[in-house]
Backbone as numpy.savetxt, mean C-alpha at the origin, in Angstrom:
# Nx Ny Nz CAx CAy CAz Cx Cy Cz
6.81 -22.22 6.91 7.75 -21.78 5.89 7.43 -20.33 5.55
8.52 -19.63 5.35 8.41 -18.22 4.93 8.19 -18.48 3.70
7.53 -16.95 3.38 7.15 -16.58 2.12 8.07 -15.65 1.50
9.02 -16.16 0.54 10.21 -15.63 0.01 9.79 -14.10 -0.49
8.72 -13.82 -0.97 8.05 -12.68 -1.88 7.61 -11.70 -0.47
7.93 -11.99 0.64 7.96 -11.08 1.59 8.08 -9.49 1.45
7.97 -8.07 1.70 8.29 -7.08 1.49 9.00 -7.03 2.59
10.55 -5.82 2.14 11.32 -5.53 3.44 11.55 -4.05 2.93
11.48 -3.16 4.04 11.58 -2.30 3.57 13.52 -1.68 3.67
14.17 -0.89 2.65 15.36 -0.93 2.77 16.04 -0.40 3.97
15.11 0.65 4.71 15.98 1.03 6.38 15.45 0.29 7.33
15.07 -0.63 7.36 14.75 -1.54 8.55 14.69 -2.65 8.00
15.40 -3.84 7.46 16.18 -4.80 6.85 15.49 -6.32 7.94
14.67 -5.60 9.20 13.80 -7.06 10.09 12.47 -6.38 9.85
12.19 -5.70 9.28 11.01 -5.28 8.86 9.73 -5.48 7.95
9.18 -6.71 8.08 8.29 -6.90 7.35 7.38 -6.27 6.81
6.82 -6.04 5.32 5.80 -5.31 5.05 4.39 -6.39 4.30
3.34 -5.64 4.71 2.03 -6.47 4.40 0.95 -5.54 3.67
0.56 -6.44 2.11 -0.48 -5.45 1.71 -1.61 -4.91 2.66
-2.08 -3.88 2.61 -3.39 -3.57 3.61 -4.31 -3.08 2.48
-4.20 -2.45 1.46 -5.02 -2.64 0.47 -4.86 -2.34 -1.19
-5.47 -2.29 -1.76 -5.52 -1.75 -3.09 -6.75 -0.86 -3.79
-5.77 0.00 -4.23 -6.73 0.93 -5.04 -6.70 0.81 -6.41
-7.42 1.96 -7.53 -7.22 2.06 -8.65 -6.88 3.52 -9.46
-5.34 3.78 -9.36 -4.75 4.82 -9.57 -3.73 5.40 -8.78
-3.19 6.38 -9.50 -2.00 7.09 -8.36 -2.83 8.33 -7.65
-4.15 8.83 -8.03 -4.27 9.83 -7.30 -4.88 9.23 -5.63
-5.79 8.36 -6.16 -6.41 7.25 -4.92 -5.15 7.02 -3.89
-4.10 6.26 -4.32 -3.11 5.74 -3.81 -2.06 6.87 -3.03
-1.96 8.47 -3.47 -1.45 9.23 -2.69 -2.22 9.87 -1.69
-3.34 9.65 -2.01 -4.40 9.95 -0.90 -4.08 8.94 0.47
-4.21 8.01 0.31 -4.13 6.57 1.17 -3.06 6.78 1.89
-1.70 6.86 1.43 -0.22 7.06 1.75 -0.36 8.18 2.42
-0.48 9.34 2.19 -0.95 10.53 3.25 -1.86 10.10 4.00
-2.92 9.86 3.83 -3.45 9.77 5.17 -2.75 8.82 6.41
-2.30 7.47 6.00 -1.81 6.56 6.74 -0.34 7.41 7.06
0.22 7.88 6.18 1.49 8.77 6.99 1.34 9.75 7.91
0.07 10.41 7.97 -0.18 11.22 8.69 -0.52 10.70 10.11
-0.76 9.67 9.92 -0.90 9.05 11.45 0.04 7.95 12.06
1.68 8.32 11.00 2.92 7.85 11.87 2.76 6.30 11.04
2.10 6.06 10.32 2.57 4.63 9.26 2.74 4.74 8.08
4.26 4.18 7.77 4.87 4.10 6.84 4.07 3.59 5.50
4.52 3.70 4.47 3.76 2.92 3.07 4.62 2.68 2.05
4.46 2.01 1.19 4.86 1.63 0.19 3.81 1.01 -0.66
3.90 1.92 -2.45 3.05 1.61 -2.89 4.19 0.42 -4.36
3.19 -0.01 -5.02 3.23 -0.88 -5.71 2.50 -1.17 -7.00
2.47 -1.20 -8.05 1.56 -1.06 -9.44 2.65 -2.13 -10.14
1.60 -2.31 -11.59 2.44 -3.14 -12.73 2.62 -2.24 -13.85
1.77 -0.84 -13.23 2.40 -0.05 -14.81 2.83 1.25 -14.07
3.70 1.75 -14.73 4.10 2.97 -14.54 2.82 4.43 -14.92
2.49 4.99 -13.74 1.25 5.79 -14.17 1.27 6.88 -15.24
2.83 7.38 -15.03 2.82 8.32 -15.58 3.14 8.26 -17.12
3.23 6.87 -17.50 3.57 6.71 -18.71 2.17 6.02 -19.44
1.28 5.27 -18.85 0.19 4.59 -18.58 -0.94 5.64 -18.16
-1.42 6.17 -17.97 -2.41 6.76 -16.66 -3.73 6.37 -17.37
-4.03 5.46 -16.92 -5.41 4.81 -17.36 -5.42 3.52 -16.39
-6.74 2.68 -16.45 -7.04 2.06 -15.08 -7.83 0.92 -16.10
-7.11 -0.42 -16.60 -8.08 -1.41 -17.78 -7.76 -2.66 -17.27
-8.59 -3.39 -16.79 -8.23 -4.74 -16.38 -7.38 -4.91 -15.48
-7.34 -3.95 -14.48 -6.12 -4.16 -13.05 -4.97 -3.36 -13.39
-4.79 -3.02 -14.89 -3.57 -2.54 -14.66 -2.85 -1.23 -13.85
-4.40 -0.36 -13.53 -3.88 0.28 -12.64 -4.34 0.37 -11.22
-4.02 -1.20 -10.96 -4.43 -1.48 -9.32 -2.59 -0.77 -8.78
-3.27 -0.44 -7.72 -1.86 -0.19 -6.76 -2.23 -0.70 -5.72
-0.97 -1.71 -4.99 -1.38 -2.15 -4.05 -0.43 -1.14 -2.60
-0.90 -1.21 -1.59 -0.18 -0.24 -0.71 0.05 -1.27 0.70
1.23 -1.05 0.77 2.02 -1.80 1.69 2.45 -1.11 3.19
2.26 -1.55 4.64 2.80 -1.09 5.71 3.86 -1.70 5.93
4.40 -1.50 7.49 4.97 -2.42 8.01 4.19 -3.47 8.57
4.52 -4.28 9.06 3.88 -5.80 9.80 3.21 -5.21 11.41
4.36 -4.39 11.70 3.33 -3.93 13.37 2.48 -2.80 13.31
2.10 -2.71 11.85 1.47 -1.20 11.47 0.28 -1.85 10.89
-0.01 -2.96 11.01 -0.56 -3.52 9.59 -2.31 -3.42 10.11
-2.25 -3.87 11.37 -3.93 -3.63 11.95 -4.18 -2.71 12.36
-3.82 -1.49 12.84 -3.87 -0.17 12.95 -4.10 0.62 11.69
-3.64 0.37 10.67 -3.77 0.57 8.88 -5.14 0.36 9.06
-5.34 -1.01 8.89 -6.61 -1.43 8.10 -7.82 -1.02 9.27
-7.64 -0.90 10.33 -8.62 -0.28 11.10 -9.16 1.27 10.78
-7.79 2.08 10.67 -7.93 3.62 9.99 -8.80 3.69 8.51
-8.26 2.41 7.73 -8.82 2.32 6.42 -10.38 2.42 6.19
-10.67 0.95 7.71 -12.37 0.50 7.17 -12.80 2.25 8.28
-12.61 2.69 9.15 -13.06 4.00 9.53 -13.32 4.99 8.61
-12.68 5.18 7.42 -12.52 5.77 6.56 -13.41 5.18 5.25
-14.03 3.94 5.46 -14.26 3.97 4.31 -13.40 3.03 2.79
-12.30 2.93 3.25 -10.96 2.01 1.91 -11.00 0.75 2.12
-12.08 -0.21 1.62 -12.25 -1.51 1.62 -10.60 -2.02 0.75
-10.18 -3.26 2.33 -8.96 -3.85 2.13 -8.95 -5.02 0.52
């Protein structure tokens, strides 16, 4: 059974997306997104608070989680642990 809470991203509509990790903050999290864009994989990030209205980090609230695509997803997390960004 699929998992309804799936990520799709809106220009590729068969495109699955999969967390590869989480950080704590937006500066962490544009770091991550650049680097993984820089090597041709897409991202999408994800939080429960808005940073810029929020910018503080208390009990998860400023986890961001960062999302690939599905055929990007072990190539991600390989670049990640090379780097250092426990998934």
């Amino acid at each position: 059974m699929k998992d309804k809470r799936s990520k799709r991203h809106p220009q590729d509509p068969g495109s699955e997306f999969k967390e590869v990790c989480k950080v704590w903050g937006s500066a962490e999290a544009e770091v991550v997104k650049s680097f993984l864009e820089s090597h041709g994989i897409s991202c999408l990030l994800k939080g429960l608070v808005v940073q810029s209205v929020h910018p503080f980090s208390m009990d998860g609230l400023g986890e961001i989680k960062i999302f690939v695509q599905e055929k990007d997803c072990a190539l991600a997390k390989d670049l990640l642990k090379l780097k250092g960004v426990s998934p």
